[in-house]
C-alpha positions as CSV (number, residue, x, y, z in Angstrom):
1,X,27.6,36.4,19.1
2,X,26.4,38.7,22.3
3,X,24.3,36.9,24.7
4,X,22.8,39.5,27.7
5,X,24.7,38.8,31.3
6,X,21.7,37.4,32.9
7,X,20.9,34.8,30.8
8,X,22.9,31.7,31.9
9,X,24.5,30.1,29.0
10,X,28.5,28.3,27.9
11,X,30.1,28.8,24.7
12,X,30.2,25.9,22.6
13,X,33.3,24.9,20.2
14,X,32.0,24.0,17.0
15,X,33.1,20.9,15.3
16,X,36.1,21.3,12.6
17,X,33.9,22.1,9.6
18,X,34.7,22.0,6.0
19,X,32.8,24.6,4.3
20,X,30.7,26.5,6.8
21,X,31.7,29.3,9.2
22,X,29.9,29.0,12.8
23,X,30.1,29.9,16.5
24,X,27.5,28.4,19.0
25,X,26.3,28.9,22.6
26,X,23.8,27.2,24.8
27,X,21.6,29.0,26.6
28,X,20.4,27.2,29.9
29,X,16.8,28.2,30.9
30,X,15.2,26.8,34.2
31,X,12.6,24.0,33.7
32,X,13.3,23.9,29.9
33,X,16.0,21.8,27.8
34,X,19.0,23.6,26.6
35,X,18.9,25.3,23.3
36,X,22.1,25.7,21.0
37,X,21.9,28.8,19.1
38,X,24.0,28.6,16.6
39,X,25.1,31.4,13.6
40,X,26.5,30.8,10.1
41,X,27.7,31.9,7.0
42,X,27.7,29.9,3.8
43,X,29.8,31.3,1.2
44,X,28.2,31.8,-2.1
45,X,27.7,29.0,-4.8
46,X,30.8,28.3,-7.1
47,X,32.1,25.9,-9.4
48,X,32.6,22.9,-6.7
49,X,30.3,20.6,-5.6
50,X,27.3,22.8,-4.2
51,X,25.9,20.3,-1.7
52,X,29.1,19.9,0.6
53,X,28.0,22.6,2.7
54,X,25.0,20.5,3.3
55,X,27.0,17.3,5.7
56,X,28.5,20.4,8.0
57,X,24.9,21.6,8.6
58,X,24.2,17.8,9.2
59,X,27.5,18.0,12.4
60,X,25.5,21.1,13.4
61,X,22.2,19.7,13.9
62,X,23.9,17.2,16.0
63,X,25.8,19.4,19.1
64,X,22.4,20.0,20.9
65,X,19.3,18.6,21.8
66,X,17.6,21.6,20.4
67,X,19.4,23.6,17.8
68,X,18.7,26.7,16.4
69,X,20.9,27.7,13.0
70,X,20.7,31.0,11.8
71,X,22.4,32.8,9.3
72,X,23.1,33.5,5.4
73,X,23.0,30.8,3.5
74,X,22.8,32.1,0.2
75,X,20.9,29.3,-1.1
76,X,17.8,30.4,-3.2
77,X,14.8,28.8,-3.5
78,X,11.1,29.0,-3.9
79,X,10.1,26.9,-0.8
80,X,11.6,30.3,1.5
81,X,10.2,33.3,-0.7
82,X,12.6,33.7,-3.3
83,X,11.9,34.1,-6.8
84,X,14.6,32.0,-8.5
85,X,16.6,29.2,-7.3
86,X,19.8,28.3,-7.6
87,X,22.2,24.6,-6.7
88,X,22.4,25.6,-2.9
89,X,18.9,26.3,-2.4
90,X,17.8,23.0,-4.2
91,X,20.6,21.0,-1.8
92,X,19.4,22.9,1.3
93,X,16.2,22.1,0.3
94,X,16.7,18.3,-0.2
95,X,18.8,17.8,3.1
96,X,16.4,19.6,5.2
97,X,13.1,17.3,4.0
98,X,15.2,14.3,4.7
99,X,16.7,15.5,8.3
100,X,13.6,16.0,9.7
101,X,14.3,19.9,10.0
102,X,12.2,22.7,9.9
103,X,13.7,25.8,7.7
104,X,11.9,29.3,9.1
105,X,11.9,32.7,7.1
106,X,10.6,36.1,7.4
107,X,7.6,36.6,5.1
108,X,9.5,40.0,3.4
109,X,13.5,39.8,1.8
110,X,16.3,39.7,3.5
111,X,18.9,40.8,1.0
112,X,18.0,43.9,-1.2
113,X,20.3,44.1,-4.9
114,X,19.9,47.4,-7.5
115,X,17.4,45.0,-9.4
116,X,16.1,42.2,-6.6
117,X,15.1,40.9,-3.7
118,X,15.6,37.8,-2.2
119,X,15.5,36.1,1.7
120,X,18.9,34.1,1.7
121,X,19.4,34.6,5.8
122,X,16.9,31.6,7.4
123,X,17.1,29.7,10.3
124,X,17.4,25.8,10.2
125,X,15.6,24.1,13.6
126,X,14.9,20.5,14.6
127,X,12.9,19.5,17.5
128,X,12.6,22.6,18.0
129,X,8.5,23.0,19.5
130,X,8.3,27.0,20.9
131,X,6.3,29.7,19.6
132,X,8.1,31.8,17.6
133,X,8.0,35.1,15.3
134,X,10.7,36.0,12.4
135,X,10.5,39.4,10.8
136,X,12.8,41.4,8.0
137,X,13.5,44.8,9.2
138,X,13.9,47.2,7.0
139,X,17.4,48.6,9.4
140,X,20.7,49.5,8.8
141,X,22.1,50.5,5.6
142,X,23.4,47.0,4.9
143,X,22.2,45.3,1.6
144,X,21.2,42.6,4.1
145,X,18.2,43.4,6.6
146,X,18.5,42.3,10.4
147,X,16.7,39.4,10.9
148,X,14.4,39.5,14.2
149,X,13.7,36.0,15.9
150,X,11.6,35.7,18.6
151,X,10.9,32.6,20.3
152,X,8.8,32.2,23.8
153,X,10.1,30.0,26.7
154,X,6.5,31.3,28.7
155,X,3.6,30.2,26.6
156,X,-0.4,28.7,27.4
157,X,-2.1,26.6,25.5
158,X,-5.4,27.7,24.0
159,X,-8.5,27.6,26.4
160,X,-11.0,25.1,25.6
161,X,-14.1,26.3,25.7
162,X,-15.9,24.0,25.9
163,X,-19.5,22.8,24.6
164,X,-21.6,25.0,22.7
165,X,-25.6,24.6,21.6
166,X,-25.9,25.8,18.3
167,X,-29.3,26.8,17.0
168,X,-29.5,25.3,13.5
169,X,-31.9,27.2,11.9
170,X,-30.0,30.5,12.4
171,X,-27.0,28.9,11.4
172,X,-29.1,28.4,7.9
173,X,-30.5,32.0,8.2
174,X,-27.0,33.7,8.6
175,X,-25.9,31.7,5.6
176,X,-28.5,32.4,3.6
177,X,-27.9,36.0,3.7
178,X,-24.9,36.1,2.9
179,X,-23.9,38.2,-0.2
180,X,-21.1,35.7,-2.0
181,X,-19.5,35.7,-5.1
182,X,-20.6,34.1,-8.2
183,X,-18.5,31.1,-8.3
184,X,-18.5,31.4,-12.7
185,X,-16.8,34.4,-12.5
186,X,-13.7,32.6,-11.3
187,X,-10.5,32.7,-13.7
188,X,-7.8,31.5,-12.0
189,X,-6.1,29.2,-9.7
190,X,-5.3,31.7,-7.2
191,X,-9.0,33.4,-7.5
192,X,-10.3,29.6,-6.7
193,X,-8.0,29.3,-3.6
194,X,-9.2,32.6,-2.4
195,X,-12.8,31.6,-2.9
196,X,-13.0,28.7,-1.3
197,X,-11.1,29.9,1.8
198,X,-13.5,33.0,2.0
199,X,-16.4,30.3,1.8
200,X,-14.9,28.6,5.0
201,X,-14.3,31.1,7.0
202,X,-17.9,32.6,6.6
203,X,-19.3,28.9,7.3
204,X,-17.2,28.9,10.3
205,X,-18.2,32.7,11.4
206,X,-21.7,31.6,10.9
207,X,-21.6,28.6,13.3
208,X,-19.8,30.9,16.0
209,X,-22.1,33.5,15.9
210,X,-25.3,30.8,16.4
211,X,-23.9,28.9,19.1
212,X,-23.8,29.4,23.0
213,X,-21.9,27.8,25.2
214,X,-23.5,24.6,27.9
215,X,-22.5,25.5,31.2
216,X,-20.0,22.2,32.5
217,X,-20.9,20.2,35.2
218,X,-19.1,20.6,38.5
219,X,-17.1,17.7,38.8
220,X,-13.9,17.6,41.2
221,X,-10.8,17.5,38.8
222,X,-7.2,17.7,40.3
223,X,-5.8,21.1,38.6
224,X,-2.1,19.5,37.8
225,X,-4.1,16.9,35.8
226,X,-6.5,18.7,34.0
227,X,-3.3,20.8,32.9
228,X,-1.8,17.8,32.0
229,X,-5.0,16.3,30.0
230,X,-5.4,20.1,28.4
231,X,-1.5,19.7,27.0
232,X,-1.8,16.0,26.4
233,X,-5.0,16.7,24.0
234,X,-3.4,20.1,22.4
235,X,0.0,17.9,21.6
236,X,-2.1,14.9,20.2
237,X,-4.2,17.0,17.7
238,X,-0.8,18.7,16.7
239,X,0.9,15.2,16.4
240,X,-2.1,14.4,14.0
241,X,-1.5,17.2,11.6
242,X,2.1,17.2,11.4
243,X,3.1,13.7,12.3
244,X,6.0,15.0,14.2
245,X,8.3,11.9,16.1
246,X,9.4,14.8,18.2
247,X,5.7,15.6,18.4
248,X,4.8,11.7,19.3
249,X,7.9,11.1,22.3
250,X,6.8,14.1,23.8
251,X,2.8,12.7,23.8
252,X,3.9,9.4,25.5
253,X,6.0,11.5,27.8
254,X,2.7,13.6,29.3
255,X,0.7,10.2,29.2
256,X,3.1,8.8,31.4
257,X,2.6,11.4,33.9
258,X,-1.1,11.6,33.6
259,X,-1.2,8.0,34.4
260,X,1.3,8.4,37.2
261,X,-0.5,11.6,38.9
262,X,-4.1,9.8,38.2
263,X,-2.8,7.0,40.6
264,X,-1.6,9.0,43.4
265,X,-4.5,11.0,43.1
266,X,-6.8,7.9,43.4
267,X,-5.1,6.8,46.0
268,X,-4.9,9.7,48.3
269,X,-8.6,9.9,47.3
270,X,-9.0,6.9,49.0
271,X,-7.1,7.6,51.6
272,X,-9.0,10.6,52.9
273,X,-12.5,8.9,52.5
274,X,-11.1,5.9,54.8
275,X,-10.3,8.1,57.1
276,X,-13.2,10.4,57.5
277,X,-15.6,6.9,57.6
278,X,-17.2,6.7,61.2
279,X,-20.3,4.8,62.4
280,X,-21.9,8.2,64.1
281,X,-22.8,9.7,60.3
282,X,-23.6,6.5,58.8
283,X,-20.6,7.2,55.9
284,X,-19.2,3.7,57.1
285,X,-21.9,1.5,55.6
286,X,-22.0,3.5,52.5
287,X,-18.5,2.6,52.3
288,X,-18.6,-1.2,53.5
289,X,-22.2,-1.7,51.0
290,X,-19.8,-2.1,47.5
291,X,-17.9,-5.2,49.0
292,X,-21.1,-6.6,50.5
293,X,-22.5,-7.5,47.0
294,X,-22.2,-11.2,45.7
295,X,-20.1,-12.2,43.4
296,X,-21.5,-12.8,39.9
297,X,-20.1,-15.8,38.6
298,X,-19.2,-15.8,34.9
299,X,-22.3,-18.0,33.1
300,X,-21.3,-20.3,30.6
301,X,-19.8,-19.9,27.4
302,X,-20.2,-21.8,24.0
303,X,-17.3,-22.5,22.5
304,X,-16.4,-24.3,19.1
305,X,-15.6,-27.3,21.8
306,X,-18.7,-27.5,23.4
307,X,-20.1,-25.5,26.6
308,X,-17.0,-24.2,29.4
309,X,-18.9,-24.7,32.4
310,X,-15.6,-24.9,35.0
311,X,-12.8,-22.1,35.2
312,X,-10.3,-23.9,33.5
313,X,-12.4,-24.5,30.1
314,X,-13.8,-20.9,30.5
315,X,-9.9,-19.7,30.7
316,X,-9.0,-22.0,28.0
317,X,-11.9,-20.8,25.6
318,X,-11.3,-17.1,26.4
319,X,-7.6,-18.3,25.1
320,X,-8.6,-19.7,22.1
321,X,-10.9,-17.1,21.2
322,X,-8.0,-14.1,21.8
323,X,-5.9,-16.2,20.0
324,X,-8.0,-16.6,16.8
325,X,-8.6,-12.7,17.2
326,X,-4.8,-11.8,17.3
327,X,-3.5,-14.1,14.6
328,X,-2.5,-13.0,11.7
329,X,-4.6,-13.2,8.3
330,X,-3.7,-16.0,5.7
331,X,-2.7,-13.4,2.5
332,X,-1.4,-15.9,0.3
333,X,-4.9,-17.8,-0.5
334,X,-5.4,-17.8,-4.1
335,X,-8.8,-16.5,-3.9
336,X,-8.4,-13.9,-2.4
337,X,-5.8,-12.6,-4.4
338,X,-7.6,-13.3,-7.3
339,X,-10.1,-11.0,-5.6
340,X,-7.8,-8.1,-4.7
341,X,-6.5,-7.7,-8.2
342,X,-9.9,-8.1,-9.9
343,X,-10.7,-4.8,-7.7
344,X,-7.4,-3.4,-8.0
345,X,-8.3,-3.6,-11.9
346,X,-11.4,-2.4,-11.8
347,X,-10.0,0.8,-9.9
348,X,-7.8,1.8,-12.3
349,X,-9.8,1.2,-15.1
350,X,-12.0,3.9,-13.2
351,X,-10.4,6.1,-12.4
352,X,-8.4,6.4,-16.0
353,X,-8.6,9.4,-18.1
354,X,-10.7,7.8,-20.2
355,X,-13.4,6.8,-18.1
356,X,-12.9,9.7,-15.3
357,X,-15.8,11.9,-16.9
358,X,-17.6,8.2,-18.3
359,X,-20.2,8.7,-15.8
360,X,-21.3,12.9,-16.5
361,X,-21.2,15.9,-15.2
362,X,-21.7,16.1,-11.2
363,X,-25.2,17.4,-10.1
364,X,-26.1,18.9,-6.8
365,X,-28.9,16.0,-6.2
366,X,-25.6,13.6,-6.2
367,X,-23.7,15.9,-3.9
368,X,-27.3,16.5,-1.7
369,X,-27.4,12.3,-1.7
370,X,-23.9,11.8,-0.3
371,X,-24.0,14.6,2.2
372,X,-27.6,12.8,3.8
373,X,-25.7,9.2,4.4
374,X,-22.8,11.6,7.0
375,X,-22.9,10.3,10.1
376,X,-23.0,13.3,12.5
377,X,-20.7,11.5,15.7
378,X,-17.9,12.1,13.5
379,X,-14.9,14.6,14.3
380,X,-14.1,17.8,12.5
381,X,-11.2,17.9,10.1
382,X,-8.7,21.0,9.9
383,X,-11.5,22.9,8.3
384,X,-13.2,22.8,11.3
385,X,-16.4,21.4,9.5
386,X,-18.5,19.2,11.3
387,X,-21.3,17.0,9.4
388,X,-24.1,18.2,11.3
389,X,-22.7,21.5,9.4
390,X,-22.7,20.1,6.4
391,X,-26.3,19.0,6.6
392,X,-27.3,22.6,7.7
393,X,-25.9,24.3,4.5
394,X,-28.3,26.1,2.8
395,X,-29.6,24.5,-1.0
396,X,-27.9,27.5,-2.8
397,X,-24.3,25.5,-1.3
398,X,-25.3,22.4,-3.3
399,X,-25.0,24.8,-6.4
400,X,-21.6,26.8,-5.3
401,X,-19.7,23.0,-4.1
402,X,-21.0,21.6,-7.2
403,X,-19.1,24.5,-9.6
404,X,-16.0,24.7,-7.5
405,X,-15.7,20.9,-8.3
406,X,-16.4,21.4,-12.1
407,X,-14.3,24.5,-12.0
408,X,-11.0,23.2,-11.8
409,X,-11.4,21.2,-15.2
410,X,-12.5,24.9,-16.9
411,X,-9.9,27.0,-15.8
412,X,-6.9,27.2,-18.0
């Protein structure tokens, strides 16, 4: 491995290892965690046991907080580009959606023969969170390409812009004259895909192009929080998609100092206004006019015991009440049992082949039904689709959501 003089880093001395070949270093960046790189070779499959290689991957993933294992595997397998598969691919495969590990590859082959191509060198990661970029290069005169991986240390998190006005009715307009495909002309799977991501991205195109953005209101936010909020909020909605534990530690992490920086900012907040309060400018009254206000006294409560009229049968009633609230349901009554598998029955007996199509065809008057009952306070999935932009679809919509759900059940 060459590493470049001015980036600090330490060899590492790789665990003894029973099948793969591997050298390691760490390279030590300022204000970010270590990173082990880490290159391999696998040898190729043969008549022994095919997943051993697999448990020395397993040491590997284990020297650093953040490793990085690149190299040739050759393991093939459909889940990294290549057209056939073969016992290494399907054990690399296996171990890496059970290690929590993240496999990346070049979208072009790696490893040119006389009659095919295939992309055997990858890279192996695990909590591994940095933009990165992996390309084949068509270099060298080697059957096997370089391999180009770029990861970025520097990086900023997308700019939120904020809250836009959209003008419905041009929303509708731009829709409406748009000239789409006839969704019956469909034949195939990959035709269907294509379809219905062209159909989002013109929705999304279309709500873009009728929306302006509200100018915010000038509020006084401390700068380190409000990058703090901005990367709490970008990890959280990544957590969500990919359910990441890495993702999660690293959200509670930020929280903790947002909490910790929203106190000291409070409190030199504070701090300042006590000290610029004087009696000449009249600031000291509207500072001393919050604690002049009476107390409001908590009014009775009704309990199941009667009326808490003194503290101690208000506390006691608050107690009872949180304790009711927090206790955990009875799930072994026969009745309700009874009732869970008499719905749990009735489900399946739905939902069977049988009585999947019982009901009809679907008809855009159902589809027009269910899409009037969305509530419009409701987030946006990955899609970006919002209900108010569902409700703003044009009628011809109705028709093309109504044959892409039929089409599936035509197309052979």
């Amino acid at each position: 491995m060459l590493v470049k003089n001015s980036i600090p880093h330490n060899e590492l001395i790789p665990p003894t290892l029973t099948y793969v070949e591997a050298s390691a270093v760490t390279i030590h960046k300022k204000n970010h965690a270590p990173i082990t790189l880490i290159s391999v070779y696998v040898p190729p499959p043969h008549s022994a046991d095919n997943s051993i290689f697999t448990f020395d991957i397993e040491v590997l993933l284990q020297i650093g907080h953040t490793p990085v294992i690149c190299g040739d595997f050759n393991a093939h397998h459909p889940s990294w580009g290549c057209t056939t598969e073969n016992s290494k691919g399907r054990s690399l495969s296996h171990f890496v959606q059970h290690a929590g590990a993240d496999i990346i590859f070049p979208n072009s082959p790696t490893r040119y023969g006389t009659f095919s191509a295939s992309t055997i060198d990858l890279a192996i990661t695990k909590n591994f969170l940095y933009p990165f970029e992996i390309h084949s290069l068509p270099e060298m005169s080697s059957d096997h390409n370089p391999v180009l991986f770029n990861f970025f240390l520097t990086y900023s998190l997308p700019n939120n812009n904020g809250k836009f006005a959209t003008n419905w009715n041009l929303f509708t307009t731009t829709l409406n004259k748009l000239d789409l495909q006839n969704p019956y002309c469909i034949g195939s799977p990959s035709q269907l895909d294509e379809y219905v991501r062209n159909i989002e991205s013109q929705i999304n195109h279309a709500r873009v192009a009728a929306s302006k953005p509200i100018k915010p209101n000038t509020i006084y936010v401390d700068a380190r929080l409000k990058e703090l909020s901005a990367e709490r909020n970008y990890a959280r909605k990544t957590f969500q998609s990919t359910r990441s534990p890495v993702l999660k530690r690293y959200l509670n992490k930020i929280n903790k100092q947002i909490n910790k920086l929203d106190q000291k900012v409070e409190i030199n907040s504070l701090a300042t206004e006590m000290t610029n309060v004087n009696t000449e400018d009249g600031t000291i009254w509207k500072f001393v006019r919050p604690f002049k206000k009476k107390y409001k006294k908590i009014p009775p409560l009704i309990s199941l015991a009667g009326i808490a009229n003194t503290d101690t049968e208000k506390a006691n009633c608050l107690a009872n009440s949180l304790e009711a609230q927090f206790t955990v349901n009875y799930i072994s009554h026969p009745d309700t049992e009874e009732t869970v598998n008499d719905s749990a029955t009735c489900f399946r007996l739905e939902i069977s082949p049988d009585n999947q199509m019982s009901g009809g065809p679907l008809f855009p008057s159902e589809i027009q039904n269910c899409i009037k009952n969305l509530k419009n306070n409701k987030s946006p999935g990955l899609d970006r689709f919002s209900n108010k932009m569902i409700k703003n679809l044009p009628k011809r919509f109705l028709f093309i959501i109504t044959t892409i759900i039929h089409k599936p059940s035509s197309i052979k």
